[in-house]
C-alpha positions as CSV (number, residue, x, y, z in Angstrom):
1,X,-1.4,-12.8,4.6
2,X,1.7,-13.5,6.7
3,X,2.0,-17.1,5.6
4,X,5.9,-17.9,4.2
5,X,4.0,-18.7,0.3
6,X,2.4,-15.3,0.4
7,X,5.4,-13.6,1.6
8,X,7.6,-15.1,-0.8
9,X,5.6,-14.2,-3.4
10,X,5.7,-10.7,-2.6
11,X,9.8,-10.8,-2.6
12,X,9.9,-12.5,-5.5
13,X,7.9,-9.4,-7.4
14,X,9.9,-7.1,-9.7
15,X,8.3,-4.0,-8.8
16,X,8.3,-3.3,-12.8
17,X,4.7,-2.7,-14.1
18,X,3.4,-4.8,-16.6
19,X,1.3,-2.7,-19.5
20,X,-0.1,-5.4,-21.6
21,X,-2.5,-6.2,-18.4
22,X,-5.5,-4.2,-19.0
23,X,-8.1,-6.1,-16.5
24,X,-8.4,-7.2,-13.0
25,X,-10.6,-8.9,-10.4
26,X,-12.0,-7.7,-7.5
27,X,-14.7,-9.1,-5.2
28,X,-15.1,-11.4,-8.3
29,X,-16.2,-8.2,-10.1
30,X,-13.9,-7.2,-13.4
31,X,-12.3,-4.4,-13.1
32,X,-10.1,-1.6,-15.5
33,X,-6.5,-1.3,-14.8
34,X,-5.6,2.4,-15.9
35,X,-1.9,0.8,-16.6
36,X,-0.6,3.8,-19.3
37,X,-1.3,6.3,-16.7
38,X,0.3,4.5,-13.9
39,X,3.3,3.4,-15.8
40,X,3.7,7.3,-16.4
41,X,3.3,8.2,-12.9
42,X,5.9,5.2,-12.1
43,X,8.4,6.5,-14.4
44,X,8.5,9.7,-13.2
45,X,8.2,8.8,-9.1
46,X,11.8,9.5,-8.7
47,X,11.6,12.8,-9.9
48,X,9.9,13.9,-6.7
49,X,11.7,16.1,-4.6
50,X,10.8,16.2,-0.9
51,X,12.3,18.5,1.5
52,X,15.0,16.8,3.8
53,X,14.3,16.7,7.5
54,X,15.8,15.9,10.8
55,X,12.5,14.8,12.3
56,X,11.5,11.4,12.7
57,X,9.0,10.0,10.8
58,X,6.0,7.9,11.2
59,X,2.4,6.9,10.3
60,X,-0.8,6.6,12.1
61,X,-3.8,4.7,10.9
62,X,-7.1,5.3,12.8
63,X,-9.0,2.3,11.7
64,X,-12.2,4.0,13.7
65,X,-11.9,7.2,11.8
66,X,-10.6,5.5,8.3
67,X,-8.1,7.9,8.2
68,X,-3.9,8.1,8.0
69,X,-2.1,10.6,9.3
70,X,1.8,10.7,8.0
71,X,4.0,12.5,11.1
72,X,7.4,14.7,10.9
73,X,8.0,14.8,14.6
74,X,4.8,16.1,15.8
75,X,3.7,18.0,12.8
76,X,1.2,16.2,10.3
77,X,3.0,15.9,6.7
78,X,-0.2,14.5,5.3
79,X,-3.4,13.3,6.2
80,X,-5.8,11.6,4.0
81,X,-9.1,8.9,3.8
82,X,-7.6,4.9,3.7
83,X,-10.3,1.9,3.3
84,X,-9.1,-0.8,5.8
85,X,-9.7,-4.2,5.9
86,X,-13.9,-4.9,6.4
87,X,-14.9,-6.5,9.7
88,X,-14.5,-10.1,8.7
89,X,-11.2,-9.4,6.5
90,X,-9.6,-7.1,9.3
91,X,-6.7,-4.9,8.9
92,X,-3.9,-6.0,11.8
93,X,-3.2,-3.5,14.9
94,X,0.2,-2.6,16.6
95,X,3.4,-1.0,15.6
96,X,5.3,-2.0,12.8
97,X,8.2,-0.7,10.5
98,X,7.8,-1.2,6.4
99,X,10.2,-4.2,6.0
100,X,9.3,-3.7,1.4
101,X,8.5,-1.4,-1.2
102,X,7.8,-2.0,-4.5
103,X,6.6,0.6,-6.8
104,X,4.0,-1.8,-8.5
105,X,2.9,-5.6,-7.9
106,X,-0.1,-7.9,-8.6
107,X,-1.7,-8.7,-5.9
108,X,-4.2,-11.8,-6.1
109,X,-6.3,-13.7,-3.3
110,X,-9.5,-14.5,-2.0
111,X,-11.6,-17.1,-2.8
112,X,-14.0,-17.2,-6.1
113,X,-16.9,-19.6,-3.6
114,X,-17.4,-17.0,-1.6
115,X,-17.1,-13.8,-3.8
116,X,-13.8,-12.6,-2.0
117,X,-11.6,-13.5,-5.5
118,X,-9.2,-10.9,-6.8
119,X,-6.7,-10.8,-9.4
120,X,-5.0,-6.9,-9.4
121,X,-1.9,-6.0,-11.8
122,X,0.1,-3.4,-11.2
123,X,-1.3,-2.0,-7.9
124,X,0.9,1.1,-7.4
125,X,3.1,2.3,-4.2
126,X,3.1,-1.1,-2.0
127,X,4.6,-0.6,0.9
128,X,4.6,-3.7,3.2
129,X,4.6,-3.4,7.3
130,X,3.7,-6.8,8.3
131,X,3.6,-10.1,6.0
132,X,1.3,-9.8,3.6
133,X,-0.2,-6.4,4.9
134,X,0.9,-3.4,3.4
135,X,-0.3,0.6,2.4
136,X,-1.2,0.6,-1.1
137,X,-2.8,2.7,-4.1
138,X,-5.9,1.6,-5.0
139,X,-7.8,2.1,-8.4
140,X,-10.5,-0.8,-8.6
141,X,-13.2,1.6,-5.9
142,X,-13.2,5.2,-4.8
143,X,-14.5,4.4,-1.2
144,X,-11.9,5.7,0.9
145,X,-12.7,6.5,4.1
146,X,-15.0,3.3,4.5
147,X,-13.2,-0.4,5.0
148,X,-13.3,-2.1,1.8
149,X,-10.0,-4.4,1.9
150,X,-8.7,-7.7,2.6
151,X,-6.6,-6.5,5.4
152,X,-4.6,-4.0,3.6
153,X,-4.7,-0.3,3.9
154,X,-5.9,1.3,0.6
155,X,-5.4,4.8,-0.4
156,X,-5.9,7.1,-3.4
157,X,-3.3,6.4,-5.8
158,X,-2.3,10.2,-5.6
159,X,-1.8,10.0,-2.3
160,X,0.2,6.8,-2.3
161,X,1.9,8.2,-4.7
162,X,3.2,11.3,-1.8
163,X,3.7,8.3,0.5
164,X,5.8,6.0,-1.1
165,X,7.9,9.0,-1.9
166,X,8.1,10.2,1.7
167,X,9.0,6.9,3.8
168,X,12.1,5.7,4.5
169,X,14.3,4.5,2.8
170,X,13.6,6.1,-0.5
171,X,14.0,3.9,-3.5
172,X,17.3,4.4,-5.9
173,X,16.8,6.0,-9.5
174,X,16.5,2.5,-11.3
175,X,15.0,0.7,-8.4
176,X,11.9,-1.1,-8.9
177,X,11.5,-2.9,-5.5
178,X,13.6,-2.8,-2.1
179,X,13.2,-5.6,0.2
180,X,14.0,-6.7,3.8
181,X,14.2,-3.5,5.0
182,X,15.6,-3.1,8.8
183,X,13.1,-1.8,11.3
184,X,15.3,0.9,12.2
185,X,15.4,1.9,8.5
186,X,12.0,1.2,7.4
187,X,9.4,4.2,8.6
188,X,7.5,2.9,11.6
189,X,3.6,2.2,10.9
190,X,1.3,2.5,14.1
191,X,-2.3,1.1,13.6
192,X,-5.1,1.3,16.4
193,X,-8.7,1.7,16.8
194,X,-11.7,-0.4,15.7
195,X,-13.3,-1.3,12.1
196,X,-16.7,0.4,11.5
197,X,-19.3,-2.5,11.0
């Protein structure tokens, strides 16, 4: 997930959704795509209005408890359930800053030999903190709060909805996608602990 293909790939990504896709893989299992309700949601991200702040922002992952927790200073913005990488797909620890966004990307990997393929259009609120690892809606399981990922941290789509919205830097009115972000512009991503077998 950090090799120069894969990140490439990612930068090369419009952020646009892409309706006509209707299907997806995952864990070689096919899988809906609720594309017209995304695309909605999409279309009207910009329309959020977040209160402005002098605090500093930041995000802790607890990979022992599952959970995120989304900081103004000290005081918890959010907090909700994330599925992490699984044990033998593991989610990376440290301190990072979101170097991309992209409001919606298809995501594919895995391998189809050992039942790890996946195909996904139009996964929603990417936010990308190291390589190929990034926080992410996810509607192909409604797990959260157990790992079920490649190494990426997935999260209700509602709730990476609030996130995208809330990290720094925000996205412009007509911006699909905003890459290359500098680390003392991109929100800084803190992930510790220990996947649950």
């Amino acid at each position: 997930m950090t090799s120069k293909e894969y990140v490439s790939k990612i930068t090369s990504s419009t952020g646009k959704i892409e309706p006509s896709l209707t299907s997806g893989v995952w864990f070689n299992r096919k899988v809906t795509v609720p594309s017209l309700d995304l695309a909605e949601r999409l279309a009207n991200l910009n329309q959020v209005i977040l209160g402005q702040n002098t605090y500093q922002k930041w995000i802790d992952v607890d990979l022992t408890t599952q959970h995120l927790y989304a900081y103004e200073g000290d005081r918890v913005a959010f907090d909700f359930p994330i599925s992490s990488g699984l044990p033998w797909l593991p989610t990376v620890t440290g301190e990072f800053h979101i170097w991309a966004k992209v409001k919606s990307q298809r995501m594919t990997g895995g391998q189809i030999e050992n039942g790890t393929f996946y195909d996904l259009p139009n996964v929603p609120y990417v936010q990308y903190f190291y390589g190929g690892y990034g926080l992410h809606g996810a509607y192909w399981h409604n797990d959260f709060g157990r790992p079920r990922s490649h190494g990426c941290i997935n999260i209700r789509i509602a709730d990476s909805e609030k996130l995208f919205s809330w990290t720094d830097p925000t996205l412009g009115q007509n911006e699909y996608a905003k890459y290359n972000i500098a680390p003392g512009v991109g929100t800084k991503v803190v992930i510790h602990g220990a996947t649950p077998n």
